[in-house]
N, C-alpha and C positions, 0 to 999 in steps of 0.2 A: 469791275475787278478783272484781273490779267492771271492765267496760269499759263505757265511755261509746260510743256508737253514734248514726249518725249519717245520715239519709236522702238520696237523691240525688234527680233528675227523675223526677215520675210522681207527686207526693203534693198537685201543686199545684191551689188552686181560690178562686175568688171570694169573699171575705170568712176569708182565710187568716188569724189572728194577731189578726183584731181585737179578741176580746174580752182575750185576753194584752196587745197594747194598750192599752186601757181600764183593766183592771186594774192592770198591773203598771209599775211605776216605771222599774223596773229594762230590763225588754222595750221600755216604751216610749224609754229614751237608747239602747238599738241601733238600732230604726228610725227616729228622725230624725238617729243617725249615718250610718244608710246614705242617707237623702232630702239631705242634705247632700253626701256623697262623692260623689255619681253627678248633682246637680244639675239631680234631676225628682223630684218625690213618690212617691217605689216606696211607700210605705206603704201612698197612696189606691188605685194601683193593685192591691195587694194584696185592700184592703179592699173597693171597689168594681168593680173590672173597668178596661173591659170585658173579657170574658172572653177575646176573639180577641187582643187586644193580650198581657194577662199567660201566655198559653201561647206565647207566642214564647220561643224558647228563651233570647234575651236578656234578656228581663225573668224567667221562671221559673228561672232560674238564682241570680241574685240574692237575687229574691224568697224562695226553700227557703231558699237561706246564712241570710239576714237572719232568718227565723222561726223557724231553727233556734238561732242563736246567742242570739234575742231569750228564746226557752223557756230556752237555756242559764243565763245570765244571772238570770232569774226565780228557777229550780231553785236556783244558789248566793245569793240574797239568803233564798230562804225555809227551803231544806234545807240550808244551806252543810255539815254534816255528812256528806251521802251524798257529795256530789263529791268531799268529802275523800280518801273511800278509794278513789278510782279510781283501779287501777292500768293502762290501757290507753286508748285511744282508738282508735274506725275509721271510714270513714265509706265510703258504699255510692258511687262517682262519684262525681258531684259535693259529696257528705256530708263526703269527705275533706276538703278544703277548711276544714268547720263541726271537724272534729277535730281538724284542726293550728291553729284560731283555739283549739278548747278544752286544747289541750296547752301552747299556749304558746308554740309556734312562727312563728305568722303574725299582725300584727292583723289585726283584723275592718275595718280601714278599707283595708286595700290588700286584705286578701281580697273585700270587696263589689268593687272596682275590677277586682277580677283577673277573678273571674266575670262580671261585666258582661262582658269583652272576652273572655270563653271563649264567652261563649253566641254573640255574633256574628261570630268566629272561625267556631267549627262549625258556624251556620247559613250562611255564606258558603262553606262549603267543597264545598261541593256542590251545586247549580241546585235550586232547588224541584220535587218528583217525580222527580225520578233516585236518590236511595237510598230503602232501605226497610229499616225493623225489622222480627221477627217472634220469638214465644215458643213455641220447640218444648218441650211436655209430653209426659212420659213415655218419655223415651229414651237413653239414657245420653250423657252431653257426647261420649263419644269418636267413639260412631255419628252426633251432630248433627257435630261438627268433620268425619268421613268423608264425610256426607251433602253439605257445602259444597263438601269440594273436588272430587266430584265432579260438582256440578251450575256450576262456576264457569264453565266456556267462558270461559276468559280475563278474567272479568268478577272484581271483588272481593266477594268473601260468606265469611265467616268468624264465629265465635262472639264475644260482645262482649259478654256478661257471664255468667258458669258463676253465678247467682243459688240453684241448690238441687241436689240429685242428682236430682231431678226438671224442672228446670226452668233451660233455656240459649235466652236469648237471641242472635240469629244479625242481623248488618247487611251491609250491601255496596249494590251497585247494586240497584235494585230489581228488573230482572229474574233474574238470580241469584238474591237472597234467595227469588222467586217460585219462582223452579226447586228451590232448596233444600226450602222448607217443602215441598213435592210429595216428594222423597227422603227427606225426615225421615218421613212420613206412610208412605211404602213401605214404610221400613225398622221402622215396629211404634209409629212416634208417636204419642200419643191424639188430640193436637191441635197444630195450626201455625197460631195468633192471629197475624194482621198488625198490629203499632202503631201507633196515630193519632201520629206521631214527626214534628218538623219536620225531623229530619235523620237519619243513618244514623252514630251515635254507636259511638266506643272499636272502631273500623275501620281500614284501610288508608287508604281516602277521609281522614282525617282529618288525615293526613299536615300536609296546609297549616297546616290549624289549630293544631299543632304546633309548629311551626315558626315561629307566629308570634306564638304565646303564650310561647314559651321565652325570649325577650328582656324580656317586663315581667316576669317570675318570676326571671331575673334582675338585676333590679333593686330588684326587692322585697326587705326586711329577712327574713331565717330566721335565728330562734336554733335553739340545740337544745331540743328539747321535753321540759316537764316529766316528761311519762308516755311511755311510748312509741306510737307511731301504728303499726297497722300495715298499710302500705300497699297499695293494691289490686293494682299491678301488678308489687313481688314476694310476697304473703301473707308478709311477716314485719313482726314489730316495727320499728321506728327512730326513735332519736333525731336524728341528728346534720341540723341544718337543713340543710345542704348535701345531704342523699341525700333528705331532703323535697322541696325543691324539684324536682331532680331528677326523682322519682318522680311530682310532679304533672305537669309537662312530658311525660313516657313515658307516662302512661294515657288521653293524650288520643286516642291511635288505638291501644289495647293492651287488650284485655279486662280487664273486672273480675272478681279471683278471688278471689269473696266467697265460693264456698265455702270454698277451700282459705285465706282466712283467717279464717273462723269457726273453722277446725281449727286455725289456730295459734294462737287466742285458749285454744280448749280446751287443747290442751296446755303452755299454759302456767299452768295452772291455774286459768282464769276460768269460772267457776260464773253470776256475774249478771252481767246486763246493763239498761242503761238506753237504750230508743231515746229521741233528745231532735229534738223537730219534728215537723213537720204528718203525721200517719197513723201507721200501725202495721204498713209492710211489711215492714220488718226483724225485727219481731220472729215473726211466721211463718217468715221465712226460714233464721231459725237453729233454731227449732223444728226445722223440717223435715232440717238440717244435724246440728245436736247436740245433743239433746234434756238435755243434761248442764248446757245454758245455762239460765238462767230471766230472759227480759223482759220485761221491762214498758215500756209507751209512757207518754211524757209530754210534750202540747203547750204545756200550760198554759194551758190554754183554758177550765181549771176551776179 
């Protein structure tokens, strides 16, 4: 069994998609669908920078959707065979999004509109330098989640994406997060990496952001989806648009649990997978989760 996978923030970089661009017919009617929708050239942005602008998390939001659906799109005009058999779709954060455009559940023209207004949502949601990410390695989620609360002093810091059984990313205030990554490191961590992050994402903080993305999401069209999605913030399958939506609303300040749904993809029988977008972190990460998967990336960039 085949899922289609789908990357979130973190894979973005200057001259993202161009040459899938150039190339391909098909990639190139998603990006001047999306320079249209949002009515500023995201493409050149992508294509040329500048590099401080397209890492905003308002533009790099977009920007991943857009190159991911544009690879999507490319993949069904040249292999329309493999997509065929996909029984599944997931997407890692913001990925989700690129998996409910590819199930059939959201277009890709209210989806670039949605994330545009997600990314500056969650960069609004919090003053520039008052949150902070950070990636605790080598210590089991449960002793990173213990290590939070105990370092919280009333402050917000909690896990915000279970990414590998190795590997839990932790957001909140930044002094928290600082006190944490120090208790993570006590309790037997290898390492606690701080994030170059413009925000302290899939958090409490995010609260706002929340809150005030929930009103375009309903507004926005959800059918039920062709394949099932399954979502990050409860790791199971779903069809019915109405629990999509939903579900996108909820993981805005709710951890991503891309482990525990890597494991629901395994048990449901899913053997391969297709990462579809710029880089190849997903497909380490299920490596690392269930080696029962076999993925392969594909940007289309060749």
């Amino acid at each position: 069994m085949l899922a289609l996978l789908f990357p979130g923030q973190g894979s973005q970089f200057v001259g993202m998609g161009k040459a899938l661009f150039e190339r391909s017919a098909a990639a190139r009617a998603v990006f001047e669908e999306a320079d249209t929708a949002l009515g500023f050239s995201l493409s050149r942005l992508c294509f040329e920078g500048p590099e401080e602008e397209l890492k905003r998390t308002a533009n790099t939001q977009p920007a991943i959707l857009t190159h991911s659906v544009a690879a999507y799109r490319d993949l069904q005009a040249r292999f329309p065979e493999r997509l065929e058999e996909a029984d599944f779709a997931a997407g890692h954060s913001l990925g989700e999004y690129s998996a409910n455009v590819a199930a059939g559940s959201l277009s890709f023209g209210d989806a670039v509109l949605l994330v545009r207004q997600r990314g500056l949502f969650m960069q609004e949601a919090v003053p520039p330098g008052a949150g902070a990410m950070a990636a605790i390695v080598g210590l089991p989620p449960e002793e990173v989640a213990a290590a939070c609360r105990e370092a919280a002093h009333g402050e917000v810091v909690s896990p915000a994406n279970f990414n590998s059984p190795e590997q839990t990313v932790i957001a909140g205030a930044a002094a928290a997060v600082a006190r944490a990554s120090a208790a993570c490191t006590a309790r037997g961590a290898r390492r606690a990496i701080p994030l170059a992050v413009s925000a302290p994402f899939h958090c409490a903080l995010m609260a706002p952001a929340r809150e005030r993305l929930r009103p375009l999401l309903e507004e926005a069209r959800f059918a039920d989806a062709a394949v099932p999605v399954v979502t990050n913030v409860d790791a199971r399958p779903e069809t019915r648009g109405s629990a999509l939506r939903d579900a996108l609303a909820r993981q805005v300040d709710s951890p991503v649990r891309w482990v525990e749904s890597v494991r629901a993809l395994a048990a449901e029988g899913v053997d391969r997978g297709i990462e579809i977008g710029p880089g190849s972190v997903l497909a380490g990460l299920v490596r690392r989760i269930e080696r029962g998967i076999a993925v392969e990336s594909y940007g289309g960039e060749s």
